[in-house]
PDB file of N, CA, C and O in Angstrom:
ATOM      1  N   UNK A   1       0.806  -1.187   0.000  1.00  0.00           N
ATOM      2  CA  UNK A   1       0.000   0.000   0.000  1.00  0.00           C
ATOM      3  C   UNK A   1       0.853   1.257   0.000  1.00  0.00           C
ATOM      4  O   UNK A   1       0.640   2.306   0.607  1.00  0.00           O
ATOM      5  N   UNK A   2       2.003   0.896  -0.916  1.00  0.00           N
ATOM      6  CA  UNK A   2       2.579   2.385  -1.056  1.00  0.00           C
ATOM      7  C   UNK A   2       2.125   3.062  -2.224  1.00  0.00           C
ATOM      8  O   UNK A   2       1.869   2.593  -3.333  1.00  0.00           O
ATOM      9  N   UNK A   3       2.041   4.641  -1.667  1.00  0.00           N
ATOM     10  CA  UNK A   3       1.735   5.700  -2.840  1.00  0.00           C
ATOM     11  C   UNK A   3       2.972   6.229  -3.352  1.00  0.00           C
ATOM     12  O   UNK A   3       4.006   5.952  -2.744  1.00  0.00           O
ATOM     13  N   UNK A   4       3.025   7.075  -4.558  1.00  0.00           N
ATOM     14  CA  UNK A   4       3.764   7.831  -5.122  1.00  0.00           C
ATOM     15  C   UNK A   4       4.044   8.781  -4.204  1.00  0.00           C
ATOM     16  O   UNK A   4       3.083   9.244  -3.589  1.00  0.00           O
ATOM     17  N   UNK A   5       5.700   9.396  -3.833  1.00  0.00           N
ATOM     18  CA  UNK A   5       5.869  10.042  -2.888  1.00  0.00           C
ATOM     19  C   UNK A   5       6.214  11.240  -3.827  1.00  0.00           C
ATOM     20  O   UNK A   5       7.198  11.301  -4.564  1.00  0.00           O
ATOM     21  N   UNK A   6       5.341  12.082  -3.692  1.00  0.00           N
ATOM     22  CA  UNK A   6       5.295  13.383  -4.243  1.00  0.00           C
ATOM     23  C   UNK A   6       6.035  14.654  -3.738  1.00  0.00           C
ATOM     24  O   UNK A   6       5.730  14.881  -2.567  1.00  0.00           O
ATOM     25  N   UNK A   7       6.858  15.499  -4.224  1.00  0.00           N
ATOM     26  CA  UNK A   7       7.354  17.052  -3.300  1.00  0.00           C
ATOM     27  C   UNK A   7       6.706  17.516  -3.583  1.00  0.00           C
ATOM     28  O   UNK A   7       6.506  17.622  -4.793  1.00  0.00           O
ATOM     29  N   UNK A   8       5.774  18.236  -2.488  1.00  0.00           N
ATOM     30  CA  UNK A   8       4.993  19.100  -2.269  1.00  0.00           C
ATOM     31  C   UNK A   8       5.042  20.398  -3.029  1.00  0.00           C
ATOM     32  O   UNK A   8       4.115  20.887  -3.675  1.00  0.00           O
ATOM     33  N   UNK A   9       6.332  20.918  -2.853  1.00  0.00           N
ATOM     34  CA  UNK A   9       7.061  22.522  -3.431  1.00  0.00           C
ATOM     35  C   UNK A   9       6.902  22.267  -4.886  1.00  0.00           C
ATOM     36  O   UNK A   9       6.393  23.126  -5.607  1.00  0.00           O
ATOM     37  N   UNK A  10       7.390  20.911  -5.439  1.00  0.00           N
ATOM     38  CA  UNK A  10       7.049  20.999  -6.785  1.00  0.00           C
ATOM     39  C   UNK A  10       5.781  20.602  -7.277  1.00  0.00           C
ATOM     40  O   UNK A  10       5.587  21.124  -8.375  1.00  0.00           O
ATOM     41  N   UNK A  11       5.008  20.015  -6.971  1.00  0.00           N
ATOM     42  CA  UNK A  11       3.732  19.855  -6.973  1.00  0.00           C
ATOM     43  C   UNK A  11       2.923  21.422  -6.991  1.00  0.00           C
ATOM     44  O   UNK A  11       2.374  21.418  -8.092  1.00  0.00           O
ATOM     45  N   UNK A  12       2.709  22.269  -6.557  1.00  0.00           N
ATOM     46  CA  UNK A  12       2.428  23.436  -6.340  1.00  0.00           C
ATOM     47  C   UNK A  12       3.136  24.105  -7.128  1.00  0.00           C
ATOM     48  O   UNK A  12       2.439  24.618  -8.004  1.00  0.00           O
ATOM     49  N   UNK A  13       4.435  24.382  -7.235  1.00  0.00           N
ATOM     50  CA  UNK A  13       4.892  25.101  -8.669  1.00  0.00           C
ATOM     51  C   UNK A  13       3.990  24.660  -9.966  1.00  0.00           C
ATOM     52  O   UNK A  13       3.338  25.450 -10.649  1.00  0.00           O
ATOM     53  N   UNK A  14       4.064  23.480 -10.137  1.00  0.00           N
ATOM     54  CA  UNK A  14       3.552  22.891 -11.134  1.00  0.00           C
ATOM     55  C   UNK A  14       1.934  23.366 -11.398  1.00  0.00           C
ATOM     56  O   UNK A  14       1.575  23.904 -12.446  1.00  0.00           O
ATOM     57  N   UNK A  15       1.428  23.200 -10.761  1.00  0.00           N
ATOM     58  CA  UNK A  15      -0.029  23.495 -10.294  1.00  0.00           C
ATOM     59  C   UNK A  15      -0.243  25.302 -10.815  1.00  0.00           C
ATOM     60  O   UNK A  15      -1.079  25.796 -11.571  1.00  0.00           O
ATOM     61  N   UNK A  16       0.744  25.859 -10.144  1.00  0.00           N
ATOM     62  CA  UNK A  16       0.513  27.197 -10.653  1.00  0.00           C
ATOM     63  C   UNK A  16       1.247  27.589 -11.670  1.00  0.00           C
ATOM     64  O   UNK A  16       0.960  28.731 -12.031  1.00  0.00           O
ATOM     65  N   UNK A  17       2.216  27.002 -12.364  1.00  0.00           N
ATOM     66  CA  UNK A  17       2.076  26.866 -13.863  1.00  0.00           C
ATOM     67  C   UNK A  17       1.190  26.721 -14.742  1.00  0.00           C
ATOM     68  O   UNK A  17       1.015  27.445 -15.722  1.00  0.00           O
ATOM     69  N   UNK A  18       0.255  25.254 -14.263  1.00  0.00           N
ATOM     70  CA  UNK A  18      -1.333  24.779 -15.509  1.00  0.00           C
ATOM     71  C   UNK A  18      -1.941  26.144 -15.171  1.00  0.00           C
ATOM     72  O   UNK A  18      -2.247  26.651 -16.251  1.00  0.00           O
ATOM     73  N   UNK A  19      -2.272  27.011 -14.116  1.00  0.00           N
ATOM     74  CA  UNK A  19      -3.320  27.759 -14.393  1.00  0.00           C
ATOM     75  C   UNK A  19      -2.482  28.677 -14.630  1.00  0.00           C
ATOM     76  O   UNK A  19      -3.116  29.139 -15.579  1.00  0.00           O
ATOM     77  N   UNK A  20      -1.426  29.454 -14.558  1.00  0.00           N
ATOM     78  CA  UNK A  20      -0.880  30.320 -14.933  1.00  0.00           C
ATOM     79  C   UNK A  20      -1.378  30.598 -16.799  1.00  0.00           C
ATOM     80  O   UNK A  20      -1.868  31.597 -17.326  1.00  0.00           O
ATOM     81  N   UNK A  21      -0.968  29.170 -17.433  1.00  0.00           N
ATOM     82  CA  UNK A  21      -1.568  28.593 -18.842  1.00  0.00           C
ATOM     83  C   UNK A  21      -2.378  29.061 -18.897  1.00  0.00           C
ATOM     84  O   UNK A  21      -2.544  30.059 -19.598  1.00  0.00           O
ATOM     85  N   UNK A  22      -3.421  28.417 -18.016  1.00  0.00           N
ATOM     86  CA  UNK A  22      -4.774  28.509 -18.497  1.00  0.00           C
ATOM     87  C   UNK A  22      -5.794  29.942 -18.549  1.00  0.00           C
ATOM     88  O   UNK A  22      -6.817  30.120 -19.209  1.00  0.00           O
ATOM     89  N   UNK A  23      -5.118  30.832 -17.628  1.00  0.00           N
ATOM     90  CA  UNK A  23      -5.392  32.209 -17.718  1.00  0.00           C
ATOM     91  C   UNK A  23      -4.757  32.917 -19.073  1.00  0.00           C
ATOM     92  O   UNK A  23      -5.371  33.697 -19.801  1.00  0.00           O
ATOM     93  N   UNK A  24      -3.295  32.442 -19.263  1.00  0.00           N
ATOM     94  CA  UNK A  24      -3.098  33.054 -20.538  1.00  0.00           C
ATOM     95  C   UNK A  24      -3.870  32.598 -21.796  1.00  0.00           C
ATOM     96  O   UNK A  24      -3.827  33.242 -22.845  1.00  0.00           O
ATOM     97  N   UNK A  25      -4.390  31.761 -21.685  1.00  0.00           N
ATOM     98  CA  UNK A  25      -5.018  30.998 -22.685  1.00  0.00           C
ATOM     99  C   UNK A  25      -6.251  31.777 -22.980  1.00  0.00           C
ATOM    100  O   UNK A  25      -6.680  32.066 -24.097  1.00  0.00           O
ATOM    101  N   UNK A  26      -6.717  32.050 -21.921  1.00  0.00           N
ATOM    102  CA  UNK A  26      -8.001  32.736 -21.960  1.00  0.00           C
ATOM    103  C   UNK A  26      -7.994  33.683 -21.997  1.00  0.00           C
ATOM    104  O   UNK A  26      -9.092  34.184 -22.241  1.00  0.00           O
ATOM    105  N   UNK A  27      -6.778  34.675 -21.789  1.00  0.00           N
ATOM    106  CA  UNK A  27      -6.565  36.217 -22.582  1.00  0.00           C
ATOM    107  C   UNK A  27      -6.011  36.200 -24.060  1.00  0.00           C
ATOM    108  O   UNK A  27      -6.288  37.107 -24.845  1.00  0.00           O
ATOM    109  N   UNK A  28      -5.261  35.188 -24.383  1.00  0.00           N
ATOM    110  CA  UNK A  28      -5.193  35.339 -25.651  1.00  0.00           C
ATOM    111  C   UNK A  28      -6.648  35.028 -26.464  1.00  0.00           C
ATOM    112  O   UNK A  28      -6.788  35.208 -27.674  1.00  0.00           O
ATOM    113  N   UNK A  29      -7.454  34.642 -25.766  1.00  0.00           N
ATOM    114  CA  UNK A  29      -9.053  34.337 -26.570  1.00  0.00           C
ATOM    115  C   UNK A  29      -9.768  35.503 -26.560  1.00  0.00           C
ATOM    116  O   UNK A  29     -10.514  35.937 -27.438  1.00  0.00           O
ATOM    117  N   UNK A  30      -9.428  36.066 -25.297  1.00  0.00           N
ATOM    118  CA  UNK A  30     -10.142  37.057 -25.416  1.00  0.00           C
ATOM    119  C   UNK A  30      -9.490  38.354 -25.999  1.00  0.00           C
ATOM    120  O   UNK A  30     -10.202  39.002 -26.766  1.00  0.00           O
ATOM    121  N   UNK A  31      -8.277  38.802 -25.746  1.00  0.00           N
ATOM    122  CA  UNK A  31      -7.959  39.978 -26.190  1.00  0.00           C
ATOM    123  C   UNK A  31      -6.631  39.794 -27.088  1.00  0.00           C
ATOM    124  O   UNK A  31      -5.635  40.335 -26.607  1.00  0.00           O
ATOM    125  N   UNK A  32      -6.525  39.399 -27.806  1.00  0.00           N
ATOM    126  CA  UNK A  32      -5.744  38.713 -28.412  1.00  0.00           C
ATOM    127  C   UNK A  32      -5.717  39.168 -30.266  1.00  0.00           C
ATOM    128  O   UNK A  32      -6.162  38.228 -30.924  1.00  0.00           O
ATOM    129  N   UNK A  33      -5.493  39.805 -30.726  1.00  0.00           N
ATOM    130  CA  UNK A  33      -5.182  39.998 -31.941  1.00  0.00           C
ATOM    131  C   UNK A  33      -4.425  40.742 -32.531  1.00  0.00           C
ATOM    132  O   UNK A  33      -4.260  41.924 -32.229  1.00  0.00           O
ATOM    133  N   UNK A  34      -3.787  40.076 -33.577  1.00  0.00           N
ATOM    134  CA  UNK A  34      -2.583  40.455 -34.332  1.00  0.00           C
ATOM    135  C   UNK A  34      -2.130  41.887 -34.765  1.00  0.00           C
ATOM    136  O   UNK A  34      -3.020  42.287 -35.516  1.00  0.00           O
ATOM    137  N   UNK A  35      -1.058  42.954 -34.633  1.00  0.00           N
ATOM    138  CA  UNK A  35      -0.930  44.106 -35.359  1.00  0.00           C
ATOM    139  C   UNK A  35      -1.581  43.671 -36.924  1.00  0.00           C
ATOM    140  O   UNK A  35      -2.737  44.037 -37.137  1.00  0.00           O
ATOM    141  N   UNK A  36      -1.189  43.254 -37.514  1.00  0.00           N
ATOM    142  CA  UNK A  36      -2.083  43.182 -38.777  1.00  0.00           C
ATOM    143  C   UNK A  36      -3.421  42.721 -38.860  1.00  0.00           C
ATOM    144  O   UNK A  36      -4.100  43.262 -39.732  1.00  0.00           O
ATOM    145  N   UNK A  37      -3.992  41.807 -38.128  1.00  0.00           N
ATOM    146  CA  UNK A  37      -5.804  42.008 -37.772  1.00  0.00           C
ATOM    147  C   UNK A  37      -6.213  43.115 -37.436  1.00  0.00           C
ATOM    148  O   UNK A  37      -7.420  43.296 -37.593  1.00  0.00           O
ATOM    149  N   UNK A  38      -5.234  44.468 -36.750  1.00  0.00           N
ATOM    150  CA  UNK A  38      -5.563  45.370 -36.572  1.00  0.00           C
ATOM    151  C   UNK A  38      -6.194  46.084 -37.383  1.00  0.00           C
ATOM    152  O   UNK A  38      -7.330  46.476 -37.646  1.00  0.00           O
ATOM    153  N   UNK A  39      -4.586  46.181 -37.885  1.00  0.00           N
ATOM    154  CA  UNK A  39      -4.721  47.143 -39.311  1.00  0.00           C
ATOM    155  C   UNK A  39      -5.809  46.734 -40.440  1.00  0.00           C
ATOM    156  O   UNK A  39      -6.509  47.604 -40.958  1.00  0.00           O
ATOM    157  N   UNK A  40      -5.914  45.426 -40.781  1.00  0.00           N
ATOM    158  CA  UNK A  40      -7.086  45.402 -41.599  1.00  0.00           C
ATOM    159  C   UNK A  40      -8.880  45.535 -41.358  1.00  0.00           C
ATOM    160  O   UNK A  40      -9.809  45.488 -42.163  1.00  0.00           O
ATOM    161  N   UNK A  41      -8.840  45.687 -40.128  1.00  0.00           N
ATOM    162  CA  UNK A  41     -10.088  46.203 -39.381  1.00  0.00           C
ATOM    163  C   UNK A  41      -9.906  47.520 -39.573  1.00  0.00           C
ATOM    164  O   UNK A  41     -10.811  48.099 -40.175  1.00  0.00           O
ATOM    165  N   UNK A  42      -8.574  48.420 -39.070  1.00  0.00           N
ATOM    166  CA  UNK A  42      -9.138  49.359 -39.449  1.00  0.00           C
ATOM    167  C   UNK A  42      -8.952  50.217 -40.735  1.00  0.00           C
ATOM    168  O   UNK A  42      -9.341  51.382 -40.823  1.00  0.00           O
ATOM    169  N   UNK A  43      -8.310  49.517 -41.738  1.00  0.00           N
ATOM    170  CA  UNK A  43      -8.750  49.721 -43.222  1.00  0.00           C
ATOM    171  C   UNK A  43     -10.059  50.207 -43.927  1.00  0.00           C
ATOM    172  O   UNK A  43     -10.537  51.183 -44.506  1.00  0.00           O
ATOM    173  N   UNK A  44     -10.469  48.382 -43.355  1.00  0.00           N
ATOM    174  CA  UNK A  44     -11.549  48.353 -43.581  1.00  0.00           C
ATOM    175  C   UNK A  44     -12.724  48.953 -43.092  1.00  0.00           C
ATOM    176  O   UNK A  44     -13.794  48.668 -43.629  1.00  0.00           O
ATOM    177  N   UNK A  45     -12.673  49.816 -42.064  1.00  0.00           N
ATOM    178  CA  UNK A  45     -13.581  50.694 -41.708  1.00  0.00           C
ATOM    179  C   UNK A  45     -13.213  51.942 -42.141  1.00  0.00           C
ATOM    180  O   UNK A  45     -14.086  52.804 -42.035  1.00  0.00           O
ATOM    181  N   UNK A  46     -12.049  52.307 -42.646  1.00  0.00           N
ATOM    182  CA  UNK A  46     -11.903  53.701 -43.115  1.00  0.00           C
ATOM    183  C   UNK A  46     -12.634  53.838 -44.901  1.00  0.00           C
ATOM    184  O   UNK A  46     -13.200  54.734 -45.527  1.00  0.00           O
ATOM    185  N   UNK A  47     -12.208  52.355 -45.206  1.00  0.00           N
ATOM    186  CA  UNK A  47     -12.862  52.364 -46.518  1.00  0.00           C
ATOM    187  C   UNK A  47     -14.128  52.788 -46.655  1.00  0.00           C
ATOM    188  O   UNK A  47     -14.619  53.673 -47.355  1.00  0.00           O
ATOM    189  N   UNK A  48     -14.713  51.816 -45.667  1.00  0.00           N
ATOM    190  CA  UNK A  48     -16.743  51.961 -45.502  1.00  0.00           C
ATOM    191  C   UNK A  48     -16.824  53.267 -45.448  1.00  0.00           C
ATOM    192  O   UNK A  48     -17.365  53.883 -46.366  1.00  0.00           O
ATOM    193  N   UNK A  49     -16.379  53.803 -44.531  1.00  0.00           N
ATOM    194  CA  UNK A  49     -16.262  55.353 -44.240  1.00  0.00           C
ATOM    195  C   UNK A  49     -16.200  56.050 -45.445  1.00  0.00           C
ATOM    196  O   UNK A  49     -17.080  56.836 -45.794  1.00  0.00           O
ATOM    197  N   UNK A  50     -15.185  55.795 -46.109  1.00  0.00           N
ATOM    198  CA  UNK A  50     -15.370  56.959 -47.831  1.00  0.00           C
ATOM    199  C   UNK A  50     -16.415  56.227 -48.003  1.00  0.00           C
ATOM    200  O   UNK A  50     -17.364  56.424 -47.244  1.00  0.00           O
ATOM    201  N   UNK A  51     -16.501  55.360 -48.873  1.00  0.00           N
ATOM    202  CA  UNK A  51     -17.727  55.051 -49.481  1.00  0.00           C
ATOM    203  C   UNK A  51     -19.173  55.646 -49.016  1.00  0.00           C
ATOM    204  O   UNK A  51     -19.923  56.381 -49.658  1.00  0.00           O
ATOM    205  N   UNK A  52     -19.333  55.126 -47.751  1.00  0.00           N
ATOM    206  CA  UNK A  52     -20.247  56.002 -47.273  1.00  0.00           C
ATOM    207  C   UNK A  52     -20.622  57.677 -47.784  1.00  0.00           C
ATOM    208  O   UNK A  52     -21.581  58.233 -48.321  1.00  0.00           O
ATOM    209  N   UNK A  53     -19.339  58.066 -47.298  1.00  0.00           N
ATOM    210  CA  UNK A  53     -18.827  59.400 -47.654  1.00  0.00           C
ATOM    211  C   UNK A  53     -19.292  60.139 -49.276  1.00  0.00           C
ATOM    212  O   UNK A  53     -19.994  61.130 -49.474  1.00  0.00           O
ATOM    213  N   UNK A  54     -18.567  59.184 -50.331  1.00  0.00           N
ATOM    214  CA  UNK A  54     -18.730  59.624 -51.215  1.00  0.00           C
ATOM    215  C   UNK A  54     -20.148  59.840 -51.711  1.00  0.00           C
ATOM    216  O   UNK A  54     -20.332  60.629 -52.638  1.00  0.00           O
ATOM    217  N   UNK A  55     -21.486  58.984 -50.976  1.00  0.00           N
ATOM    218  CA  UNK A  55     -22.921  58.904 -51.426  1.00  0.00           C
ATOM    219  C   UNK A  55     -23.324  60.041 -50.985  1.00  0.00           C
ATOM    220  O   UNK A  55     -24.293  60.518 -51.577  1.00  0.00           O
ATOM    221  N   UNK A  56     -22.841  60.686 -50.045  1.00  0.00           N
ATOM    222  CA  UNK A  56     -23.699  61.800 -49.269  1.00  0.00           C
ATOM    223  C   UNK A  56     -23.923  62.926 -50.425  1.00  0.00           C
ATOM    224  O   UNK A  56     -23.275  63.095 -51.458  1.00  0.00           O
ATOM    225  N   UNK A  57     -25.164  63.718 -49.872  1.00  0.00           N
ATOM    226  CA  UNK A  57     -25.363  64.566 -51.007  1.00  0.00           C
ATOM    227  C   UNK A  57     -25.306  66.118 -49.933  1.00  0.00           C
ATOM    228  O   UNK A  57     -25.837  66.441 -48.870  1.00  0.00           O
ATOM    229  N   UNK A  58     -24.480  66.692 -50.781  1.00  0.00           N
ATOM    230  CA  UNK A  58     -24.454  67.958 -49.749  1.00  0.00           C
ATOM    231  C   UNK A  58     -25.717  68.953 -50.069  1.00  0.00           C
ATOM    232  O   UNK A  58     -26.558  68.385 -50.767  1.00  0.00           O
ATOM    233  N   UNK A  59     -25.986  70.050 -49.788  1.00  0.00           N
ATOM    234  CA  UNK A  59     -26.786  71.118 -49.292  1.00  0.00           C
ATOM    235  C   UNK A  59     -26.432  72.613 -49.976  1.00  0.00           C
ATOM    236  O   UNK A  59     -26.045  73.484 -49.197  1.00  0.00           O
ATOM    237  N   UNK A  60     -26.552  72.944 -51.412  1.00  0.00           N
ATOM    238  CA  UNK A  60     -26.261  73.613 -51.280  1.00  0.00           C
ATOM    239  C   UNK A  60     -26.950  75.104 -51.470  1.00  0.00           C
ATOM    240  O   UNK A  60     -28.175  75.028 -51.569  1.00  0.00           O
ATOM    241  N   UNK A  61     -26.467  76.312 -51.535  1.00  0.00           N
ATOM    242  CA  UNK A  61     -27.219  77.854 -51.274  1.00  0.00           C
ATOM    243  C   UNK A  61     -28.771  77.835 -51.831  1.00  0.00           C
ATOM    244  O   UNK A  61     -29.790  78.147 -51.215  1.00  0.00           O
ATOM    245  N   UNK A  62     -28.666  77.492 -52.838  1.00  0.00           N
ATOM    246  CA  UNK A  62     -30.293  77.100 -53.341  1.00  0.00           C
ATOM    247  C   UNK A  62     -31.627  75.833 -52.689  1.00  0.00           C
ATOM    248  O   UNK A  62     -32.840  75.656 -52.806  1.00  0.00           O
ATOM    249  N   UNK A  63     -30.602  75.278 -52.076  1.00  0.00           N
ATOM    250  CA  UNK A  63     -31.555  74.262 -51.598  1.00  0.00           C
ATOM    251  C   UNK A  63     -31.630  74.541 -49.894  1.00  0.00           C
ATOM    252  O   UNK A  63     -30.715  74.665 -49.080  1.00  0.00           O
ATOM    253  N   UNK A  64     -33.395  74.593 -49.687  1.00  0.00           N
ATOM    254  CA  UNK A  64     -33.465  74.502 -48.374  1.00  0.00           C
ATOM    255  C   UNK A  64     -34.129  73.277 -47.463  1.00  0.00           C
ATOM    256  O   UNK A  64     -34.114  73.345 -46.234  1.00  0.00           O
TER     257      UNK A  64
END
């Protein structure tokens, strides 16, 4: 009836390593994206933006 004789100190290092992981894991899920995912998000919203832009119809002295 012998068990595995475990060190405690490393047992517990170890331990707060997996969650150390597992928290990073879950910030890279959550906040996590690339300088270039950046940039093409915000491309792509500057684009929408002209486009948008270019439909608008302005206002001008004759029209009220």
């Amino acid at each position: 009836m012998t068990g595995d004789i475990v060190n405690l100190r490393q047992f517990r290092k170890q331990k707060a390593r997996t969650d150390k992981e597992k928290q990073a894991e879950q910030n890279r899920l959550t906040f996590g994206r690339t300088k270039a995912e950046k940039n093409l998000t915000s491309a792509l919203n500057d684009k929408a933006t002209r486009v948008l832009d270019q439909g608008k119809l302005e206002k001008g002295e004759g029209d009220e």
